[in-house]
C-alpha positions in Angstrom: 96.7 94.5 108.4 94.6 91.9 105.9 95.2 90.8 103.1 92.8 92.6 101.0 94.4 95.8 102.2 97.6 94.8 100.5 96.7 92.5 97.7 96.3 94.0 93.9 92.5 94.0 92.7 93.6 95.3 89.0 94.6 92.2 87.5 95.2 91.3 83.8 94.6 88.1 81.9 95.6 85.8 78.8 93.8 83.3 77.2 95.3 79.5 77.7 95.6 79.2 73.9 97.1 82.7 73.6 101.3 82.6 72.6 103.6 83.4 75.0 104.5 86.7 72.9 101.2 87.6 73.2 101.3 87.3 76.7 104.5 89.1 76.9 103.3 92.5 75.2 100.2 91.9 77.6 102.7 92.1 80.8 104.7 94.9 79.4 102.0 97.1 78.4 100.6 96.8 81.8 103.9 97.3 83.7 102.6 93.3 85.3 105.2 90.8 85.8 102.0 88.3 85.9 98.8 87.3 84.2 95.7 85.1 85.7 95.7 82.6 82.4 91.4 82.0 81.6 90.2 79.0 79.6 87.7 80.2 76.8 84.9 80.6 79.2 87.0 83.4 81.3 88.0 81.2 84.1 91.2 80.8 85.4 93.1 78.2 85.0 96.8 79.0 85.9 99.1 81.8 86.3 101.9 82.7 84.4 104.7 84.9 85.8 108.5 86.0 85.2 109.5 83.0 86.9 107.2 80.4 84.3 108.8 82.2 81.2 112.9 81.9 82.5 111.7 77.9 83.7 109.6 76.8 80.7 109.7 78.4 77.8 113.8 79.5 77.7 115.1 76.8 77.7 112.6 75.0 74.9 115.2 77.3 72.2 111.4 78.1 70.2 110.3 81.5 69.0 107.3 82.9 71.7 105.0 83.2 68.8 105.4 79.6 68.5 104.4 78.4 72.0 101.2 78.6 74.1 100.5 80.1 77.6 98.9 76.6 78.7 102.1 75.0 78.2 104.4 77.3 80.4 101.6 78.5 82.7 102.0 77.4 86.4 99.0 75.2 87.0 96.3 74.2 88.8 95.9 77.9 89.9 97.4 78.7 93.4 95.2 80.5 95.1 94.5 82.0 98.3 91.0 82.6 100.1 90.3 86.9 101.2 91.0 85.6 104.6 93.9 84.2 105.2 96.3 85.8 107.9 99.4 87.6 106.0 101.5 84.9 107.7 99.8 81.8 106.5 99.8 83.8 103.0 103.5 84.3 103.5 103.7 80.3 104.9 101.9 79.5 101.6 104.1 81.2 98.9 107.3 79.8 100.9 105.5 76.0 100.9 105.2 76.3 97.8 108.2 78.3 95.9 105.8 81.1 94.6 106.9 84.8 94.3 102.4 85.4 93.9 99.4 84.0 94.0 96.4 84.6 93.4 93.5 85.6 96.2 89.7 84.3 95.9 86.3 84.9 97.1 84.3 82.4 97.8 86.0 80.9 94.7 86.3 83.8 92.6 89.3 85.5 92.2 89.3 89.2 93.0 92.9 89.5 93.0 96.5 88.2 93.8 99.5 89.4 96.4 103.2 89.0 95.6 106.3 88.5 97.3 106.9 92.2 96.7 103.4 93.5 98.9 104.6 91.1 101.5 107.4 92.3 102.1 106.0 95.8 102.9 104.0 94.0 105.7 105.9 91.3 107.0 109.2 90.8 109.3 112.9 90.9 108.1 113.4 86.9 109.0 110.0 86.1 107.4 110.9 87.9 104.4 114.2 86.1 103.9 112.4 83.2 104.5 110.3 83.7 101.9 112.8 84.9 99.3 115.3 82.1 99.9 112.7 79.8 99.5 112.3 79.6 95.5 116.4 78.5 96.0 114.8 75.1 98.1 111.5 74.7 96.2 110.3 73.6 92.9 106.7 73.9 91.6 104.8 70.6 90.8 103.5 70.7 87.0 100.6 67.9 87.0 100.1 66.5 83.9 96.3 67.8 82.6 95.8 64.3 81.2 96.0 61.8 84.1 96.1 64.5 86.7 98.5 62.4 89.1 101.8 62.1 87.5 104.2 65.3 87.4 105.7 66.8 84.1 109.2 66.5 83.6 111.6 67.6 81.1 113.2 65.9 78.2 116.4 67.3 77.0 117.8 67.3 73.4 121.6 66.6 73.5 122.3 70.3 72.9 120.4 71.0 76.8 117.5 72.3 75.6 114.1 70.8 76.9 112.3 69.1 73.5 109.7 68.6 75.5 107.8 67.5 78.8 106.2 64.2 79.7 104.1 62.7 82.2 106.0 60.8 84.8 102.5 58.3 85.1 103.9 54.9 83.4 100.2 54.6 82.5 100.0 58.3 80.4 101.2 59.3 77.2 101.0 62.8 77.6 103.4 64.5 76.4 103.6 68.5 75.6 
């Protein structure tokens, strides 16, 4: 079995600059539980999933036609090439804490594969690896500024995140 014979080639996309309600009715019109997120030249630029929405936009208490894709999308893009083996795909998403990705072409992305079409294809121990892993594994945010330091939370005294900044002492990125 490859991975093009499992991976979805359908995919649906949201503009970086697009709000996360927008992004929202996009997913539940499609019956998707992700998006490829373009920049305004179609290409991608991150992906934003179930898992983006519960960890960044939740817990920042605004309404979703207040906030943008860009800043809860998971980013830079994680991406697969055509031809990876399903178990360094499945090696991949557990590295990495990711319940999809997305799969390229010589660059291009002609799809993405998720937790879900792995498990159809893949061993009882590997899939439990793979599932427990998002309980070990936390996805690095870089900051798009500097590009080296990692975005992390600042919380108002109430617990909600008012917002993220770049762990660089040199940046003053903040979103």
């Amino acid at each position: 079995m490859k991975l093009e014979d499992i991976m979805t080639r359908d995919y649906k996309t949201v503009k970086q600059d697009a709000t996360v309600f927008d992004a929202v009715k996009i997913m539940l019109d499609n019956k998707t539980y992700g998006l490829v997120v373009v920049d305004d030249e179609n290409k991608p630029v991150g992906l934003l999933s179930e898992r983006s929405l519960i960890k960044r936009f939740i817990l920042r208490n605004k309404r979703p036609d207040e906030v943008q894709v860009k800043a809860v999308m998971r980013r830079p893009l994680p991406a697969v090439p055509i031809n990876m083996s399903l178990p360094k795909v499945a090696e991949y998403l557990v590295e990495n804490g990711l319940e999809r990705t997305t799969v390229t072409d010589n660059g291009r992305v002609v799809g993405y594969v998720t937790l879900t079409d792995m498990a159809r294809y893949l061993s009882r121990e590997k899939i439990w690896n793979v599932l427990l892993s998002h309980r070990q594994t936390e996805f690095t945010y870089f900051c798009p500024k500097c590009g080296t330091g990692v975005l992390r939370p600042v919380y108002t005294d109430r617990g909600e995140i008012k917002v993220y900044e770049c762990s660089n002492p040199g940046c003053d990125y903040t979103e």
